[in-house]
N, C-alpha and C positions, 0 to 999 in steps of 0.2 A: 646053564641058563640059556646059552646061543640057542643050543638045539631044539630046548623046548620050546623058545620062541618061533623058530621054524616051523616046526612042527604043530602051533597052535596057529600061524599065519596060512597054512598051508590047508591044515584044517575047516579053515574058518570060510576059506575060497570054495574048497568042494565040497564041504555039508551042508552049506548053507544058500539051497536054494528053496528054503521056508522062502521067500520072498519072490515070489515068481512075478507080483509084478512091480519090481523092482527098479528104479531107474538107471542102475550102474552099481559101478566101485569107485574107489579112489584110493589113492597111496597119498600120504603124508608127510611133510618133513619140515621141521620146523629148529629153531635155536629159542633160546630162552634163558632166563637168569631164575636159579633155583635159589631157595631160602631153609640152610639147615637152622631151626628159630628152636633155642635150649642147648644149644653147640656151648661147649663140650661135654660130652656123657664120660668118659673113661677115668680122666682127672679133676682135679682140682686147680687146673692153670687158670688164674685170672684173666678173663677176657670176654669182650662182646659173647652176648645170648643168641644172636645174629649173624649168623655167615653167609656168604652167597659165593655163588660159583655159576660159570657158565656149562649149561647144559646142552644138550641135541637132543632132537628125538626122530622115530620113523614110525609109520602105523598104516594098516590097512583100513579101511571101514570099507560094508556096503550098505544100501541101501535096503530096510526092511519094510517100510511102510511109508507113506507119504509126509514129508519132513521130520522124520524120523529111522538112524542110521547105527549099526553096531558097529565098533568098533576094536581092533586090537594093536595093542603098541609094546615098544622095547624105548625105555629113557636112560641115559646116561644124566644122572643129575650133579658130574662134575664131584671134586675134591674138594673139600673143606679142611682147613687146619689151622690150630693155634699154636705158636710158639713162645717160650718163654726162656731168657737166656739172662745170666748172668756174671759179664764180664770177669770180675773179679775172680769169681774161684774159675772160671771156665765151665759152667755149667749150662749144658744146654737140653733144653725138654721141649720135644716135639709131638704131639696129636692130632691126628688124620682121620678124616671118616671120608667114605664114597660108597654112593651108592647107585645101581640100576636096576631097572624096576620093569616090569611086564602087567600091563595091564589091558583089563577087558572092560568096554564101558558101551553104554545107551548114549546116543547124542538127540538129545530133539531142539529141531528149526521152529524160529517162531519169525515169520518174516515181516520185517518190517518195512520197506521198500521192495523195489523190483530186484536191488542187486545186494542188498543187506536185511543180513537176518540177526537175531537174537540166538545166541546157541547155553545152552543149558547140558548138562554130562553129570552122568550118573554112572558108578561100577566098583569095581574089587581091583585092587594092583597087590603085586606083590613083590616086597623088597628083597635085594640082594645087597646088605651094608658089611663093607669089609673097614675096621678099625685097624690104630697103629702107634702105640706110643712109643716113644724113643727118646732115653735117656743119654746124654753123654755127658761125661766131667775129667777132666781129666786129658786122659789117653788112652780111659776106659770109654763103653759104650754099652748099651743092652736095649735089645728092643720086644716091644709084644704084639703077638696081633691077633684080632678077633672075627668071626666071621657071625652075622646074625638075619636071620630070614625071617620076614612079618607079612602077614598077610592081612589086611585092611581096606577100610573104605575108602573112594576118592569123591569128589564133587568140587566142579568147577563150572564155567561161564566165560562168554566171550562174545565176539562178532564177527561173524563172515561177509565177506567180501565177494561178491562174482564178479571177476574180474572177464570171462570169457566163457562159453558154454562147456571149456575143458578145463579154467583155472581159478580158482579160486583164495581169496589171501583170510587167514583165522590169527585173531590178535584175542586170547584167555585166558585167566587166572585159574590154576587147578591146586585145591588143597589134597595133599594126598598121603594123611593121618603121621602115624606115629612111624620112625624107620628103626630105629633104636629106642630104648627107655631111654625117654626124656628128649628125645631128638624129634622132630617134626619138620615134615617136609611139604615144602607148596615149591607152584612154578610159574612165574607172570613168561608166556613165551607168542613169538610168532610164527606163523609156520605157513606154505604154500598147499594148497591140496591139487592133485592131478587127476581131474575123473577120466573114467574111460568105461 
């Protein structure tokens, strides 16, 4: 998944000068708290429908038309898991999902001030969710694990910050569909953008 992220980053820089008049690039990086919402899919362990984890992300975008920019990203949307243990016999059961995700999306500005705009995103991600149950009791132990790839839509929203003619601060919520059956994934995150 690294490589093809490279490779779609790398891409994205020297195909794409449909935009000749373009106002720049930028690189992205941001942290965030992601929401696996219908956690857990593999069992039936009792627990919240609701899990969160802290994510990162990194992304390129440029500029393709005026307040409006394409974009490409790599997210780490962090580890999620439930456990459930019970004393008595020694029995302990654990379930893990994570997922990362590479996405291409449309970003359009709607500016509301001089230094704050309305940001809107539209595109396609594609998940990479790696599952993991694990049984112990005992002195026994047995585990499973599952690998599953989705490819889906995203749509999110936010507000940009111009903090400097080179820095800018992005505080948006991104829903970004289904990663597993039954599992969905959004991301309330903040991130600094670096034009150049």
């Amino acid at each position: 998944m690294r490589k093809l992220f490279v490779t779609l980053l790398l891409g994205s820089a020297f195909l794409c000068p449909v935009a000749s008049y373009a106002e720049g690039s930028y690189l992205k990086v941001g942290v965030g708290e992601s929401t696996y919402a219908g956690f857990p899919v593999t069992t039936g362990i009792p627990t919240d429908s609701h899990r969160s984890a802290a994510a990162g992300f990194i992304a390129y975008g440029r500029t393709i038309a005026p307040n409006f920019s394409g974009e490409i990203g790599y997210i780490d949307f962090g580890a999620s898991g439930a456990k459930l243990s019970d004393p008595s016999n020694s029995l302990v059961i654990t379930d893990q999902l994570r997922t990362r995700s590479i996405y291409l999306a449309g970003i359009g500005d709607v500016p509301i001030t001089s230094a704050v705009s309305f940001q809107g995103k539209l595109g396609m991600v594609m998940h990479h969710s790696n599952t993991r149950l694990a049984v112990s009791f005992l002195e026994s132990s047995a585990s499973a694990e599952a690998t599953y790839r989705k490819t889906r839509a995203l749509v999110g929203a936010g507000f940009k910050f111009q903090f400097s003619k080179e820095i800018s601060g992005l505080v948006d919520y991104t829903y970004f569909g289904t990663a597993v059956d039954g599992t969905e994934l959004s991301l309330l995150s903040a991130g600094l953008l670096f034009h150049f």
